[in-house]
C-alpha positions in Angstrom: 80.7 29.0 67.9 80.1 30.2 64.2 82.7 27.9 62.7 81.9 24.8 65.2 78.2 25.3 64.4 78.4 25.4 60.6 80.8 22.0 60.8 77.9 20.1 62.7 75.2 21.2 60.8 77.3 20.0 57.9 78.1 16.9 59.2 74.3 16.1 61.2 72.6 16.9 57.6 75.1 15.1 55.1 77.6 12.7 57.3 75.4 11.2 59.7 73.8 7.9 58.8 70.8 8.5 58.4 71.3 12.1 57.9 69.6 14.4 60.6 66.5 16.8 58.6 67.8 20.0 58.2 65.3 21.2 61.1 66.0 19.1 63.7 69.8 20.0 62.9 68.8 23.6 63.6 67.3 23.3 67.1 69.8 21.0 68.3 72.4 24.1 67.2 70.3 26.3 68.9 70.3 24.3 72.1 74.2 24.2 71.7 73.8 28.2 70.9 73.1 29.0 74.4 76.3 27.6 76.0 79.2 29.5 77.5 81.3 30.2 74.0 85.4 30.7 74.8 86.8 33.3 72.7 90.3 32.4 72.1 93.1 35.2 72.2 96.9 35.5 70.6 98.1 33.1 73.3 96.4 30.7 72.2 96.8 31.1 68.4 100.5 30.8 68.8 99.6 27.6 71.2 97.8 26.0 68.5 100.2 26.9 65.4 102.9 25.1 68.3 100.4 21.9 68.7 99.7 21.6 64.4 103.4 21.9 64.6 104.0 19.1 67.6 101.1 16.8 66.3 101.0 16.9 63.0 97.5 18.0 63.0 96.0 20.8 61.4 95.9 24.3 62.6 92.3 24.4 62.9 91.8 21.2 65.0 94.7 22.5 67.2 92.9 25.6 68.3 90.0 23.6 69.0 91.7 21.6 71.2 93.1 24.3 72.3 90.1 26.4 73.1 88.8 23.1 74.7 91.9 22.4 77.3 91.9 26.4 77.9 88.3 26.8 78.8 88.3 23.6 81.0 86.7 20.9 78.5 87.4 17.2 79.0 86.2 15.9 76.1 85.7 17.1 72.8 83.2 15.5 70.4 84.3 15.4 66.7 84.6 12.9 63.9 88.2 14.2 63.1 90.4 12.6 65.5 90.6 8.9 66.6 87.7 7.8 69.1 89.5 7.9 72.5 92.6 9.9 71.5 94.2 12.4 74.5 95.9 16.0 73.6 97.1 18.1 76.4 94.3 16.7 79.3 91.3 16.7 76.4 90.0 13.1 75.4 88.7 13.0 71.5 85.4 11.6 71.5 83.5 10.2 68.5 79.6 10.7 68.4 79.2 8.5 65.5 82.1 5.6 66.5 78.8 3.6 68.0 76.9 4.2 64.5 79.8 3.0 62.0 80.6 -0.1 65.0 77.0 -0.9 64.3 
């Protein structure tokens, strides 16, 4: 949660157009804060380095995919990945594709 937390806030206070106040970026983090939080284990460490490996993605946004498939998500939300694209059963979701379409 610590990791995915910091990378919003980041991206709600400096990416988003307009930016979201620093604030309001909290709260909405400590909303998110009280949602069931998968830890991953080894198992799924060596099933990310295997998906970085097989996708050509990065380590990091392997595990989150990951953690996401493993824990039952559907969708993941990120600005990362292509609005729309599917790993392993998770479909890649872009909050902001409707702001930059705009």
């Amino acid at each position: 949660m610590v990791n995915l937390g910091q990378e919003f806030f980041a991206t709600l206070t400096r990416k988003a157009s307009p930016p979201v106040p620093a604030p309001v970026a909290r709260q909405i983090i400590e909303d998110l804060a009280t949602w069931r939080v998968y830890e991953p284990g080894r198992m799924d460490l060596f099933a990310a380095i295997d998906a970085s490996i097989e996708r050509g993605i990065s380590f990091w946004d392997a595990m989150i995919l990951v953690a996401a498939r493993r824990s039952g998500a559907r969708v993941v939300w990120s600005e990362d990945f292509g609005d729309g694209q599917e790993y392993g059963g998770v479909v890649v979701r872009n909050p902001f594709s409707r702001l930059q379409d705009s």
